[in-house]
C-alpha positions in Angstrom: -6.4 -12.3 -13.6 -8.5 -13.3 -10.9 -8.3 -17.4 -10.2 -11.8 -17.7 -8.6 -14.4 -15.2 -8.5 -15.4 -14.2 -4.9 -18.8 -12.2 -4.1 -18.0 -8.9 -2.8 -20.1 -8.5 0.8 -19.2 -5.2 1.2 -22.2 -2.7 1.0 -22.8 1.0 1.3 -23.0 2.6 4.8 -23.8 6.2 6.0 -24.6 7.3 9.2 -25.4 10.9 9.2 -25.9 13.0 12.3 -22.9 12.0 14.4 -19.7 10.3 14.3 -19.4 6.8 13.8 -17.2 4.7 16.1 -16.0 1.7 14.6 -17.9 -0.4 16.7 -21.0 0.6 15.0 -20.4 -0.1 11.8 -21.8 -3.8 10.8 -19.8 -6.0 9.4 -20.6 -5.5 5.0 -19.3 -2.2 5.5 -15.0 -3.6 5.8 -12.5 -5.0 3.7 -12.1 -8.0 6.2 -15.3 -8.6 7.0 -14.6 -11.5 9.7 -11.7 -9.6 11.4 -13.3 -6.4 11.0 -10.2 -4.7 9.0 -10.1 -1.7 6.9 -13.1 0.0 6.6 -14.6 1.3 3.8 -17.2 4.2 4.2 -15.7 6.7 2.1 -13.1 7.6 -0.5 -10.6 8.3 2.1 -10.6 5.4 3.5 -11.0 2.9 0.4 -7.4 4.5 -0.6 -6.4 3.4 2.6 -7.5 -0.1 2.4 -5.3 -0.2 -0.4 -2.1 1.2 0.8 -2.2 -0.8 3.9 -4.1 -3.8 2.6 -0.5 -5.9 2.5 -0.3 -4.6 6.6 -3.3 -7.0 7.4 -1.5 -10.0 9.1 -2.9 -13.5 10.1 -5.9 -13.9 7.3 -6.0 -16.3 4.4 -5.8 -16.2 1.5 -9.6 -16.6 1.1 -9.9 -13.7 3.4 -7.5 -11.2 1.3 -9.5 -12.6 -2.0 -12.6 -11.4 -0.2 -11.3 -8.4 0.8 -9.9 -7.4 -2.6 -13.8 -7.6 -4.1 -15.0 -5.6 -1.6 -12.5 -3.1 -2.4 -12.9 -3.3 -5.5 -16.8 -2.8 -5.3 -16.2 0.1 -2.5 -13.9 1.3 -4.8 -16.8 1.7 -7.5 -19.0 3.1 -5.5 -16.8 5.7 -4.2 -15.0 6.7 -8.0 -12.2 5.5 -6.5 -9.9 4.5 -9.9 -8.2 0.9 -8.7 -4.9 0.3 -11.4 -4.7 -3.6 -9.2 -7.0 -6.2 -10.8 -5.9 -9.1 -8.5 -5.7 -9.2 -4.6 -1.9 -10.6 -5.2 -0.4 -7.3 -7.0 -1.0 -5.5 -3.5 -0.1 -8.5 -1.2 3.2 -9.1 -3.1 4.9 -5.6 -2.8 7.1 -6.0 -0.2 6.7 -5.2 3.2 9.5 -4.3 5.5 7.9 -5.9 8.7 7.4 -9.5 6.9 11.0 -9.9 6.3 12.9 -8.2 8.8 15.0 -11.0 10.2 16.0 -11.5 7.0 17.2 -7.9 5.6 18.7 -8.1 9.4 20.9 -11.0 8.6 21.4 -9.8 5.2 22.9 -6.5 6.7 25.0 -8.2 9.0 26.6 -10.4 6.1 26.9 -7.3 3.5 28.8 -5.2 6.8 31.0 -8.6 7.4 32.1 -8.8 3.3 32.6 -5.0 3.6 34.9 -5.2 6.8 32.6 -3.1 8.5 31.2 -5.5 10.9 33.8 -4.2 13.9 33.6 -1.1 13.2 30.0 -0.5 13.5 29.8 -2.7 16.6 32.4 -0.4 18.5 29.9 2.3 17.5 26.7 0.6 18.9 29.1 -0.6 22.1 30.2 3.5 22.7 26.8 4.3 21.9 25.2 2.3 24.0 27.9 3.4 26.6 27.4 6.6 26.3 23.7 6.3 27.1 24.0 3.8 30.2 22.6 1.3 28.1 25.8 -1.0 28.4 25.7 -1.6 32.3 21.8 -2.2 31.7 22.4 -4.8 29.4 25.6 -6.1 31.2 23.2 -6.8 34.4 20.4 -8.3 32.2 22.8 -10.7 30.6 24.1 -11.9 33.8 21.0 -12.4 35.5 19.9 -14.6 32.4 23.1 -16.4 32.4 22.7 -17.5 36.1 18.9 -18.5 35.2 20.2 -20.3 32.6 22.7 -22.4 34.8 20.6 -23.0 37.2 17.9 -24.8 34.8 20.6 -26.7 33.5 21.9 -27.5 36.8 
């Protein structure tokens, strides 16, 4: 159920003739409207909104609410059948770049209850061996190390 009810500002828009750039397009015609996310001129791309609509990052909540009714009225227009009647059933699935220093650390304690926390590290190490990598890396850390000194210094 929907908390507050937002006014959809999304409206209709076809340019026939040649292609559209984005650029073109006026504001009523995207999800976001302020940030100019996710448009929504056809079928296609009202789908779209919807699959990446938890992808949007660094808009409110008031933004994603607003965004959901113009989905949802794009999505209307377009016969586009929409199973989500709230902005937070597509927000809340998760997404793997949100919480990746966290299933990182989770990984890391999972490999370190299994025992196979050395083991996999002697494989990155010959790995990165293998490739060069580990002299890179070698040099990088050094060079940091003596920035680091002499700021402390």
């Amino acid at each position: 159920m929907k908390a507050t009810a937002i006014e959809a500002t999304w409206e209709p828009h076809e340019k026939h003739g040649h292609l559209t750039m984005q650029s073109d397009l006026p504001d009523t015609v995207f999800a976001f409207p302020k940030q100019r996310k996710e448009p929504l001129t056809d079928a296609t791309h009202v789908r779209n909104a919807v699959a990446r609509f938890d992808q949007v990052i660094d808009v409110s909540d008031e933004d994603r609410a607003l965004a959901f009714a113009n989905i949802e009225k794009a999505a209307k227009y377009y016969n586009v059948d929409l199973s989500e009647t709230d902005w937070h059933e597509l927000h809340d699935r998760a997404h793997p770049q949100l919480h990746r220093k966290q299933a990182a650390a989770k990984a890391v304690e999972t490999k370190r209850e299994r025992g196979e926390l050395k083991e996999e590290a002697a494989k990155a190490v010959a790995t990165k061996r293998e490739h060069g990598i580990l002299e890179e890396e070698a040099i990088k850390g050094a060079a940091t190390r003596k920035r680091e000194h002499r700021k402390a210094s």
